[in-house]
N, C-alpha and C positions, 0 to 999 in steps of 0.2 A: 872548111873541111879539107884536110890535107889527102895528098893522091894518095897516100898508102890506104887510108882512110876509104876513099873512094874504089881502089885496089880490094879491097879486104870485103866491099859490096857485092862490085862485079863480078869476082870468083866464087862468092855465094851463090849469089844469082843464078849462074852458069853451074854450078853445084847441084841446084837446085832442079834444074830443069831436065837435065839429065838423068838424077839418083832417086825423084820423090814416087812415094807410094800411090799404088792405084786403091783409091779411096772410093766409097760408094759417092761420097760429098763432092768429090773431085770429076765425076765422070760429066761428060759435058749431055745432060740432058735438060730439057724445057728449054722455052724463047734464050734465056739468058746462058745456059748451060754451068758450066761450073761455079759463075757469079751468080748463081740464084741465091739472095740476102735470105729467103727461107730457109734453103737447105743449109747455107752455112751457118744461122743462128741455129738450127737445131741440132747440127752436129760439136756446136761448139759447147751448148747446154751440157750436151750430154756425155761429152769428154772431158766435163768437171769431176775430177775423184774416181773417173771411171777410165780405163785401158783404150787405146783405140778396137786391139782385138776383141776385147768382152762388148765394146759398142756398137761393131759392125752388124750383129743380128738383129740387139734392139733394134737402130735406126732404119735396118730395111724392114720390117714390120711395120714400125711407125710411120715411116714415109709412106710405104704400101692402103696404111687406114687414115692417112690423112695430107695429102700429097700435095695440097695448098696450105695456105695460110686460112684460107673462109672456110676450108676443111676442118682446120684445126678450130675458128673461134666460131664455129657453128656443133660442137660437139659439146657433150656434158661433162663434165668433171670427172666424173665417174669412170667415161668412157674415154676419157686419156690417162688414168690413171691406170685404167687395167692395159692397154698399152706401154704404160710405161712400167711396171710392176719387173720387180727384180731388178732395179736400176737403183732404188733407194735412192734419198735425198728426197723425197717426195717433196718438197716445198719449190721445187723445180719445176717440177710440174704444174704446180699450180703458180706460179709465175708465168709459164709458156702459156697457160689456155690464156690469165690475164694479159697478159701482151696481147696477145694474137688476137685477140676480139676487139683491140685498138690497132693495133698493125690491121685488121680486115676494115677496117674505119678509115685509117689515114695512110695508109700506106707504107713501105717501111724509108725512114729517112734516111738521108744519104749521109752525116756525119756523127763522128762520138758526142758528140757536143747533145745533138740531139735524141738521138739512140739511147744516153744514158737516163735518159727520165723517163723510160719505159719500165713495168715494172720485173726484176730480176737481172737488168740487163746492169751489171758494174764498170768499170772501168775497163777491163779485156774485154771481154764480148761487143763492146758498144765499140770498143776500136779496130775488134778482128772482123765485126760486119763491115763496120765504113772503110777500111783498106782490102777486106777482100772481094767485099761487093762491088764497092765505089769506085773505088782507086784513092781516096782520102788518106794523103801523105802524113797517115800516125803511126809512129809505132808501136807492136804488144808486148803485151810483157806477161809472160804464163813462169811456170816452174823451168822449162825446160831454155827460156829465152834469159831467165835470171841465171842458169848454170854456162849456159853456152856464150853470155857476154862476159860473166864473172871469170870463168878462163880466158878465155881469148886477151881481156884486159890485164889480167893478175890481180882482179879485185877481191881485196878480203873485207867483205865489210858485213853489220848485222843486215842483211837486205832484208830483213823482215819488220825494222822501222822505217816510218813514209820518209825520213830525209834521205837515207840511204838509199830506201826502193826508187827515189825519185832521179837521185843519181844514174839510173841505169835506166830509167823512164828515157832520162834526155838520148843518151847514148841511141836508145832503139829508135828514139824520134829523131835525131839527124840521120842515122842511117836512112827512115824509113824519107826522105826526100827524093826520092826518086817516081819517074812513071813506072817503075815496075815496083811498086812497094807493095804490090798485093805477092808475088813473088818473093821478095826478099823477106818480108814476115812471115811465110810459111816457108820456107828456108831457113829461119831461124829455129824455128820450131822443131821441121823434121832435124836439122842438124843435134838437136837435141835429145829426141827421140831416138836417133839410131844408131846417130855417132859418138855424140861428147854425152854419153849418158853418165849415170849416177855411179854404176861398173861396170865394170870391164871395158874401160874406155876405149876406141876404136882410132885411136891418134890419127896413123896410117892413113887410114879414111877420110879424114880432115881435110877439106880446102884451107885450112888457115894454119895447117898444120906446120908452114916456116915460120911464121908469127905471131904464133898464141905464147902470149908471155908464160903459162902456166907449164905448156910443154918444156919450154925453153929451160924453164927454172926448176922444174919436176915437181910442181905444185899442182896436179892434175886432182892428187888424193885429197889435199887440203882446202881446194877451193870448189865450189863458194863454200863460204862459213858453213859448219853443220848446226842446225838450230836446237835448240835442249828440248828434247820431247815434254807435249804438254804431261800434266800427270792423270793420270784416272780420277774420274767423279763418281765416289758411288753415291748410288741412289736407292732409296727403297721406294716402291710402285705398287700400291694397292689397291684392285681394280672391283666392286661393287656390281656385281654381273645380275641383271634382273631378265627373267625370261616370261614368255611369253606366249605357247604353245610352240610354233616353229620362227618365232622373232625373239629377236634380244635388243633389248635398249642401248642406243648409242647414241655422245654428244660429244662436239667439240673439244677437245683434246687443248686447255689450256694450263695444263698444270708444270710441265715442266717446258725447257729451253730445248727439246729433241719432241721429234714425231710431232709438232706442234700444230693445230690446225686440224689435223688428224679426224676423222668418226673413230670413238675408242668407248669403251662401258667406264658411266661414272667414276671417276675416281681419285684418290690424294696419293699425292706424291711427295718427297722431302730429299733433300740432301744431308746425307750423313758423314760421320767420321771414320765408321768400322761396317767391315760388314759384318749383316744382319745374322745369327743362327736361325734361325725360320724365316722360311718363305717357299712359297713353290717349284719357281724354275729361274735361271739368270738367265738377261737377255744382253746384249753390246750392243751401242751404236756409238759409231767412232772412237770420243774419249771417253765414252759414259759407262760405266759397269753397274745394273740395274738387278736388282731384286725384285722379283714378282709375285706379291701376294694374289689368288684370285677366291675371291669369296662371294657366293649365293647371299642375292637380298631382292629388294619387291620396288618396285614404280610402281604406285598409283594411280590411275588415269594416263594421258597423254600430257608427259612433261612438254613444256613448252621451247625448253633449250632444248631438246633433242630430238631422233625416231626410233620408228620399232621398225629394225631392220630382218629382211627374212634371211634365214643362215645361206640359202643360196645364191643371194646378192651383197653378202655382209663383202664377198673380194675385190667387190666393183666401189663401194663406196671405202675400203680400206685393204690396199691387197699384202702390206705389211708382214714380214714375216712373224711380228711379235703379235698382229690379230691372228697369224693362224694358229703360233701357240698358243694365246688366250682360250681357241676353241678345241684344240688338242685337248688342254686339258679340263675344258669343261666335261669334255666326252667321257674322258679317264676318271675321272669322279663320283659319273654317274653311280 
C-alpha cells in the first residue's frame, strides 16, 4: 500500500467522522450501541432500492414492533409483512423473518464468509455487517462505493461484470485493512451519498478533491460507465378471482419472476411481445410492465394449495399495492 494510498484513507476517515449523517441506525443505543449487527442488517436490507430518507420512517416502526432479533423470528410472516408494507420488494422480507429465526438460533456471526450463507444476506450485506459490527477488515461495495472509487481512480470500466466488479472489490478491500474499517466503509458510502453523487457533483466538498483523477481530468460526467437500461418486459396477468361470502381464494403466487411467493388469486401469466388491447388495469414493478386481466370463477371445496382469505386480513397476508388493485376493482365491478 503506498502512503498516498494510505493518505487518501486517513482524510476519509477523518472526513468521515466529522461530516456523517445522524442516522436512526447510527445512534448509539442497546448493550452494543451503533454496532448492534441487528440494527445494522436491518437498515442495510432496507436501503436496497430504497432512499435513506423514504427508509427512516419505515425502520423506526419496524424497529419500534420488533426491536430484537427473537422479536423479529418469533413473529408471523404476515405480521412483518404488514410492517414492512410500502417498502416493496417483498422477498426481503421474507428473507429477514427467515434469517432471523436462525440468527435467534445461533447468533449473528462475526464474518462475511459466514454471514453469507444466511438466507438474503449477498455479498454487501454479509460484508457491511462483518465490518460494521465486527470490525472484519472487508471491504463493500454498494452503488455509491462503485461511483466514488471509480472517480477517485479514473476507472472506466463495465463494472457491472464480475471481472471488472471484482477489480474494485480488491481496491475497497485493501483500503478496508485498517482498525477503523467499520469507519472508512461507511465513509465511502456517505461520500457517495452526499458528495460524489450521480449529479450535481459537490467537488468542493471532497476530501480527495486534490487527487481524484476524474476531477483532475474532468471526467466526473463520464465516470463510472453509464449502464444501457434493461428494457421493459411486458406481461399479460390474468387473475381467476373465486369468492366466497366475505373470503376470496388465494395461493402462492408462482407464475411469474415478480411478486413471487406472494398470496395472489389463482392465476396464468405469460410474456409477450406487444401489448395486449384488453385487459383491466396496468400495474409496474421495476422492469416489468403488466396487464391485468381479473375475472369471476368458483373453487370447489377447500383447495389444498391455497386459503380462503377474509377481505379484512387479505393486507396482512399480501399488503401489495397490485392486491389492492385486484380488490379495487372487484369492488368496481360489482
Amino acid at each position: 500500500m503506498t502512503k498516498q494510498f494510505e493518505k487518501d484513507r486517513d482524510n476519509l476517515i477523518v472526513w468521515y467522522n466529522e461530516n456523517k449523517r445522524v442516522l436512526p441506525w447510527r445512534n448509539p443505543t442497546g448493550s452494543r450501541g451503533s454496532k448492534d449487527p441487528y440494527r445494522i442488517w436491518i437498515s442495510e436490507v432496507m436501503l436496497q432500492q430504497t432512499t435513506v430518507t423514504a427508509v427512516i420512517p419505515f425502520y423506526e416502526k419496524f424497529m419500534n414492533r420488533f426491536p430484537t432479533v427473537q422479536d423479529l423470528a418469533k413473529a408471523t410472516i404476515e405480521d412483518v409483512y404488514e410492517y414492512w408494507a410500502g417498502l416493496g420488494y417483498y422477498s426481503r422480507a421474507r428473507n429477514l423473518h427467515k434469517a432471523a429465526i436462525q440468527f435467534a438460533e445461533t447468533g449473528f456471526p462475526k464474518t462475511a464468509a459466514e454471514l453469507i450463507e444466511y438466507p438474503g444476506l449477498g455479498p454487501y450485506t454479509s460484508r457491511a455487517i462483518a465490518s460494521l459490527a465486527f470490525g472484519e477488515q472487508v471491504g463493500v461495495l454498494d452503488g455509491n462505493v462503485i461511483r466514488v472509487l471509480s472517480r477517485k481512480y479514473g476507472i472506466q470500466s463495465n463494472w457491472w461484470e464480475t471481472k471488472e466488479r471484482q477489480k474494485l472489490q480488491d481496491i475497497a478491500d485493501i483500503m478496508a485493512k485498517t482498525k477503523f474499517n467499520s469507519e472508512l466503509n461507511q465513509g465511502l458510502m456517505e461520500l457517495g451519498a452526499t458528495v460524489c453523487t450521480p449529479k450535481k457533483v459537490m467537488c468542493m466538498m471532497c476530501p480527495w478533491k486534490k487527487d481524484c483523477v476524474s476531477n483532475k481530468k474532468d471526467l466526473i460526467e463520464l465516470i463510472p460507465t453509464k449502464r444501457e437500461k434493461e428494457k421493459f418486459q411486458i406481461w399479460e396477468w390474468t387473475f381467476n378471482v373465486s369468492e366466497k361470502g366475505d373470503k376470496i381464494f388465494l395461493e402462492t403466487n408462482e407464475q411469474t419472476p415478480f411478486l413471487k411467493k406472494l398470496m395472489l388469486p389463482p392465476s396464468k401469466a405469460k410474456l409477450v411481445t406487444a401489448k395486449p388491447k384488453k385487459f383491466d388495469f396496468k400495474h409496474g414493478v421495476t422492469k416489468y410492465e403488466i396487464f391485468v386481466t381479473v375475472k369471476p370463477t368458483k373453487v370447489s371445496g377447500k383447495a389444498p394449495t391455497g386459503l380462503w382469505a377474509k377481505r379484512s386480513d387479505i393486507s396482512k397476508v399480501n399488503p401489495t399495492s397490485l392486491m389492492k388493485k385486484i380488490l379495487s376493482h372487484i369492488e368496481k365491478s360489482r
